[in-house]
C-alpha positions in Angstrom: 39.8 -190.7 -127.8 42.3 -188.4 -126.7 41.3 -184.8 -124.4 41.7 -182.7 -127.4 38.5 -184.8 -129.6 36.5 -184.6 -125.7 36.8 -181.4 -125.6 36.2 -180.6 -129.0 33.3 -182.5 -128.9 31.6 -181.3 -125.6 31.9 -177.9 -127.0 29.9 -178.6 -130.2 27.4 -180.2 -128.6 27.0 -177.1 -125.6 26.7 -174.8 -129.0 24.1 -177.2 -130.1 22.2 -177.0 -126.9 22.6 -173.6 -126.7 20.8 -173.3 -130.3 18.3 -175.4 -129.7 17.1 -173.5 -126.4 18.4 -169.7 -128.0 15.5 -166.9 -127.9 14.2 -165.9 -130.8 14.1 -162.4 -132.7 11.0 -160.8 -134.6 11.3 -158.8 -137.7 9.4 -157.7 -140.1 9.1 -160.3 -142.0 6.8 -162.4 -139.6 3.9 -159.7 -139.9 0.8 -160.3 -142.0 1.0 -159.6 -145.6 -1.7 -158.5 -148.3 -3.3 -161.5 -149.3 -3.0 -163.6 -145.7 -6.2 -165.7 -144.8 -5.2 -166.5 -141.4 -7.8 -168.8 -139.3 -7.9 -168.4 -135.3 -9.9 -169.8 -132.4 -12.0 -168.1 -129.7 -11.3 -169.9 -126.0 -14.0 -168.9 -123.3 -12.6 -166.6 -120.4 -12.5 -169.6 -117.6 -9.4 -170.6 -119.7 -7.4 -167.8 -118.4 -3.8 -169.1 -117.1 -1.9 -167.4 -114.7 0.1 -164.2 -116.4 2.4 -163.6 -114.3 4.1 -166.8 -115.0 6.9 -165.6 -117.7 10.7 -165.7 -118.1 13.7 -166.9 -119.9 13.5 -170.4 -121.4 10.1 -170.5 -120.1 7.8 -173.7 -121.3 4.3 -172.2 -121.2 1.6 -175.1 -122.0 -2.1 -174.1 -123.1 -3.2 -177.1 -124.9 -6.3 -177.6 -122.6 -7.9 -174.5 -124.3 -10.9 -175.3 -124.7 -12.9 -173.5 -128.4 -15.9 -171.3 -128.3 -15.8 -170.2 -131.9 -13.9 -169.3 -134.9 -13.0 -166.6 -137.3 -10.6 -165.6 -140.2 -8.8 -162.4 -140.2 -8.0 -161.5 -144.0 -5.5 -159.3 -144.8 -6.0 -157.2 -147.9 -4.3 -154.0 -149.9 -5.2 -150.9 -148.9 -6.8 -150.6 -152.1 -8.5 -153.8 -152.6 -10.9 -152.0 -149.9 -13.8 -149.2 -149.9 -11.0 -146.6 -148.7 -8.4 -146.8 -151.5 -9.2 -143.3 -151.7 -8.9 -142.6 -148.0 -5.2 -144.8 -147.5 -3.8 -144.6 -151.0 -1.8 -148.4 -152.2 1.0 -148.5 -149.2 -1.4 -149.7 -146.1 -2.9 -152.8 -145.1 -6.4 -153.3 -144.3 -8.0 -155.9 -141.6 -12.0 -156.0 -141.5 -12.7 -155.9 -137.7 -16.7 -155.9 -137.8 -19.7 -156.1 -140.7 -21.2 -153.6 -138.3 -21.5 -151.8 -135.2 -23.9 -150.0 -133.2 -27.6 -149.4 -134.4 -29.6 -146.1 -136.6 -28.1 -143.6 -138.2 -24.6 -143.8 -136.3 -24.3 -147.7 -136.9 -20.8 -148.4 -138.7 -20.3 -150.6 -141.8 -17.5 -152.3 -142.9 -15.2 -151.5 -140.2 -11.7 -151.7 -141.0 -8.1 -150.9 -139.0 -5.4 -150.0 -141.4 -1.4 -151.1 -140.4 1.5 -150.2 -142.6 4.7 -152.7 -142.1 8.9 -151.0 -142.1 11.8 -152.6 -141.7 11.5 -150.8 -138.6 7.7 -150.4 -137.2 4.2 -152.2 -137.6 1.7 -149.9 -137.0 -1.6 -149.0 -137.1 -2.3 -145.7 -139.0 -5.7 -145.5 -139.1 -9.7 -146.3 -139.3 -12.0 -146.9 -142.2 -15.8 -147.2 -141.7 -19.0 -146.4 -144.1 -22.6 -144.9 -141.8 -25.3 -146.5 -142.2 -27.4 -143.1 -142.8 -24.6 -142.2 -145.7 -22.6 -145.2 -147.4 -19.7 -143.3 -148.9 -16.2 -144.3 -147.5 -15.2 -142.1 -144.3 -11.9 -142.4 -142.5 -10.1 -141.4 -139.3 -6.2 -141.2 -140.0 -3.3 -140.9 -136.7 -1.1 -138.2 -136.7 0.5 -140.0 -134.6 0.6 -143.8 -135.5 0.3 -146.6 -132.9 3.3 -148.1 -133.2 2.6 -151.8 -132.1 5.8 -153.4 -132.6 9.2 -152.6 -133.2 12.2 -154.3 -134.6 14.0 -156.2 -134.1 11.7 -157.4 -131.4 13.1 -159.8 -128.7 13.7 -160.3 -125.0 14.1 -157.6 -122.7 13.0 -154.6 -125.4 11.1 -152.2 -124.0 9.7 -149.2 -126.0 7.0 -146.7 -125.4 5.2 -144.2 -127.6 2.3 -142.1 -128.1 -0.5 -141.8 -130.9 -3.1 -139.6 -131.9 -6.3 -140.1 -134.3 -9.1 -138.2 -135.3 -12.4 -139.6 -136.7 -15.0 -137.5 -138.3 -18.9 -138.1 -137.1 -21.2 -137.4 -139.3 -25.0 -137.2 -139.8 -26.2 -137.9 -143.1 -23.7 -135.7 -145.0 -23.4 -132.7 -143.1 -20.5 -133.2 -140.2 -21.5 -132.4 -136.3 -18.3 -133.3 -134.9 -15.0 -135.2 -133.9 -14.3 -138.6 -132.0 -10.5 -138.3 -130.7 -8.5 -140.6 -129.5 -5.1 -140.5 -128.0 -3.2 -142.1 -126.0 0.2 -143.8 -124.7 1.3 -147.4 -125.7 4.0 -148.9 -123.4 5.6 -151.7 -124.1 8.0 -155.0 -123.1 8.7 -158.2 -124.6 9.2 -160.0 -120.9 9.6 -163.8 -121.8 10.9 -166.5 -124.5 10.6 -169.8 -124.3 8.2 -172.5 -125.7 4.1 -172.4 -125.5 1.8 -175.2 -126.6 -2.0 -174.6 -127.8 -4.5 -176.7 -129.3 -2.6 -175.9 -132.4 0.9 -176.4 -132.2 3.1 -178.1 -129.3 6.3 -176.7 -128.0 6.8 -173.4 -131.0 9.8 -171.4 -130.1 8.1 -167.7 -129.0 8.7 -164.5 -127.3 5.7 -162.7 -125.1 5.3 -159.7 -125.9 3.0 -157.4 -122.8 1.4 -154.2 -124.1 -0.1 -151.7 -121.5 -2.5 -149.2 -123.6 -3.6 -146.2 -121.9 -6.1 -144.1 -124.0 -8.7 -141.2 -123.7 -11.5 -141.4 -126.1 -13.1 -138.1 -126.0 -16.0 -136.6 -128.3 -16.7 -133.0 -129.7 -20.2 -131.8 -130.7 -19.7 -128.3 -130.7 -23.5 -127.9 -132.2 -24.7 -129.7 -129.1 -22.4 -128.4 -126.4 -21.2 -131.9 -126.1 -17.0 -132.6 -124.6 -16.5 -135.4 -123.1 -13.5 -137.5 -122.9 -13.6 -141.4 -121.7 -10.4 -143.2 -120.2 -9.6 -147.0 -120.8 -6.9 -149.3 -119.9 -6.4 -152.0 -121.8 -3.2 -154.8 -121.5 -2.7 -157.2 -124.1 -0.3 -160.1 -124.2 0.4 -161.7 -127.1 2.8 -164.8 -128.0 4.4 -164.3 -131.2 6.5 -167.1 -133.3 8.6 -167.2 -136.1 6.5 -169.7 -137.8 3.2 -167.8 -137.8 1.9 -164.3 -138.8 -0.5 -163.6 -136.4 -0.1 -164.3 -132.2 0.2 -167.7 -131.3 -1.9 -166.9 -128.4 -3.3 -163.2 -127.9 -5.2 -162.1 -124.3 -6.5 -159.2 -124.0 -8.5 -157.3 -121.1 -8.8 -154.3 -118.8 -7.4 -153.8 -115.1 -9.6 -153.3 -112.7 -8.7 -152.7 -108.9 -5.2 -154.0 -109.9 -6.5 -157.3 -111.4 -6.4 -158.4 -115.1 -9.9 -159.1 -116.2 -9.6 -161.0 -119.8 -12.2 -159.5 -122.9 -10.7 -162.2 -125.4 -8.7 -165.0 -125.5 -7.3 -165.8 -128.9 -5.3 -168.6 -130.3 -3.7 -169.0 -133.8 -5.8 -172.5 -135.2 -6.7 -174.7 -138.2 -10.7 -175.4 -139.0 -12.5 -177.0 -135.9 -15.9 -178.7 -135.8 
């Protein structure tokens, strides 16, 4: 075999390696859809790895999470839901909760509302029914969290700001205003590999959201202002295969240490 076929042939297969081990680029297209019935698994908060472990070409292995319990996130039209009235035919609405809270403020079919571009997913706002008075209410952004944007891959960084307002209500007559705003930074800060009780070694990118928000309510009636700060980080693994996070964490800081609130993995039906 002569230098020329050699070295021919040692470049196609450094191209090939090169492929194989490339980082990977999310669009648009690898966000959930209308009509997705996607399964995922609980793990308990002792399984929390070590986040600061991240980089380029990285090989992160959780398949030793353990499972607490399970759900489904369903994906449905806007208007396949109790708000078509409130978010029209264009959004996408994800049931987060049956119910919250207790009496006459308790929340019913609690819903968050996205809307997928070519260039943004997004969450644009809130739909929820009172327990005291069962007619579809909403709470829309003005200014949309703007989750991800595209393409998304390694080393983006992007920051924005949103802005919602949600109605409170007693019975029918309204007594004031839950806002919430705040500033969403983000950075996708590895690509690699990751391996969960669900799938072994899926080509990923990590993607680290810091959200900083002020929830603050107005009861003008009752002399009521107050606003309430939160942190909250989320990292979340996301594939090319799958529509939701491979793996998702999410928590607060707290004296400059993570503390984990969920730990979510992308799964199939578990006993």
């Amino acid at each position: 075999m002569n230098q020329f076929k050699i070295t021919f042939l040692a470049f196609i297969l450094a191209c090939c390696i090169t492929s194989t081990n490339a980082q990977i680029s999310i669009t648009s297209s690898h966000m959930p859809k209308s009509g997705d019935t996607i399964r995922y698994s609980d793990a308990p908060l002792t399984d929390l790895p070590d986040l600061t472990k991240t980089g380029t070409n990285y090989t992160w292995d959780y398949s030793g999470m353990d499972m607490i319990s399970q759900g489904i996130h369903e994906y449905k039209a806007s208007y396949k839901t109790p708000y078509i009235i409130n978010f029209g035919f264009s959004a996408i609405g994800l049931k987060i909760a049956d119910s919250l809270g207790t009496g006459q403020m308790a929340l019913r079919n609690v819903y968050h509302f996205f809307k997928n571009t070519s260039s943004v997913y997004e969450t644009v706002g809130v739909g929820f029914q009172y327990s005291s008075f069962p007619l579809p209410q909403s709470g829309k952004y003005s200014k949309t969290d703007k989750i991800y944007e595209f393409p998304l891959k390694y080393n983006n960084k992007y920051s924005n700001d949103f802005e919602a307002k949600i109605p409170i209500t007693l019975t029918i007559v309204p007594v004031g205003d839950l806002y919430m705003s705040g500033t969403r930074t983000t950075e996708v800060d590895g690509w690699g590999k990751i391996s969960t009780p669900y799938a072994s070694s899926v080509d990923c990118i990590r993607v680290k959201s810091v959200v900083e928000e002020v929830d603050s309510i107005v009861i003008s009636s009752l002399n009521i202002d107050f606003a309430i700060p939160t942190k909250r980080i989320e990292y979340k693994w996301l594939s090319r295969s799958e529509r939701i996070p491979i793996l998702e964490i999410t928590g607060t800081e707290v004296l400059g240490n993570f503390v984990p609130a969920t730990i979510r993995y992308r799964d199939t039906f578990r006993t």
